[in-house]
N, C-alpha and C positions, 0 to 999 in steps of 0.2 A: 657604470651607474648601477646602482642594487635598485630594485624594484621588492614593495610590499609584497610579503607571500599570500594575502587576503585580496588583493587584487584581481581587475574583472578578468585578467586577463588567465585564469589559473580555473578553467571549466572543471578540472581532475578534482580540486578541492570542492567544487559546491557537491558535485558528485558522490565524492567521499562522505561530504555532513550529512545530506540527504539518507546513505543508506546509512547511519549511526541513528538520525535523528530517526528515522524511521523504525528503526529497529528498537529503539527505547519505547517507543509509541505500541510497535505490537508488542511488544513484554509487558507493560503497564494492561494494556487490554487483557490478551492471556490470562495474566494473574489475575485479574478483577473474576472474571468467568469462570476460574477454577475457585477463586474462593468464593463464589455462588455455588456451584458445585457440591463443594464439599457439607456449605451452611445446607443446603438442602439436599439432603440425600437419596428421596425421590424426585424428581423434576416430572413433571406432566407438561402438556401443551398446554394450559392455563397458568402455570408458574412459567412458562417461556414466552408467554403474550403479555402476560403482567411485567415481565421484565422490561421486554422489546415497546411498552406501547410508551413508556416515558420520554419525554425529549430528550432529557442528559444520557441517557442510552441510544436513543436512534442518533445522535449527534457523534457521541465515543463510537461507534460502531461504524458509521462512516468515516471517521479522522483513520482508523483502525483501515478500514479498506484501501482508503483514498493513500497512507501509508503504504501500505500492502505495493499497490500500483506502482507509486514511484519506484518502491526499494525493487521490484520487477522490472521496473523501465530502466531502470540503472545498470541493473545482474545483468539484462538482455543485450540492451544496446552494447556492454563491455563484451560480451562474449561476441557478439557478432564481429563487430570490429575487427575483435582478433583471432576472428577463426574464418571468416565469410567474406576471401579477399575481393573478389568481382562486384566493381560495386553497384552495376546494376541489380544483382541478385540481393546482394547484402541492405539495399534501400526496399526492396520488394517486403523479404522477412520485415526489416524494420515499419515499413508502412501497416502490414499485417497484423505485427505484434499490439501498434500504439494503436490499431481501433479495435482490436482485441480486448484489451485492457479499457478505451474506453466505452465500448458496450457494457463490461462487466461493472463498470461505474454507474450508469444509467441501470442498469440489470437492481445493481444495490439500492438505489434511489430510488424503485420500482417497489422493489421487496421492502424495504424499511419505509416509507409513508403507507402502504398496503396495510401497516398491522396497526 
């Protein structure tokens, strides 16, 4: 019997879109912020608050982080797997890592309503 390759049953795939989708998501950001950059050629701390204090930037900038995390939880949990056979040690780093990543979520949501 052939089985859908979009099926729940294929975690490697969601895996895989997440760090594509991810990765288009921080390229899109990137490029936004260089070509700020470039259109201003001095930046001060007043043309970075002016930036930072709009919604449709405090919003990109968290999709951009929140990004960022997965495509790390992704790189992470694959490395570990396959290098960190014991698997009590290999859940430890993993427990580690995922409140790592979400303090630095909470850290972001701190920093970006802050300004």
């Amino acid at each position: 019997m052939v089985k859908s390759v979009l099926g729940v049953h294929h975690p490697g795939l969601r895996d895989w879109v997440i760090q594509r989708v991810s990765a288009v998501v921080m390229t899109v950001y990137t490029i936004g912020l260089v070509l700020f950059l470039v259109m201003n050629s001095r930046v001060e701390f007043a043309d970075w608050h002016g930036l930072f204090s709009h919604w449709w930037m405090k919003l990109a900038t968290l999709l951009c982080v929140l990004s960022l995390l997965l495509h790390a939880w992704v790189g992470v949990w694959t490395v570990l797997t396959d290098y960190i056979k014991p698997f009590v040690l290999r859940l430890i780093l993993e427990v580690l890592v995922y409140l790592a990543l979400i303090t630095f979520f909470f850290a972001t949501l701190l920093i970006l309503w802050g300004v």
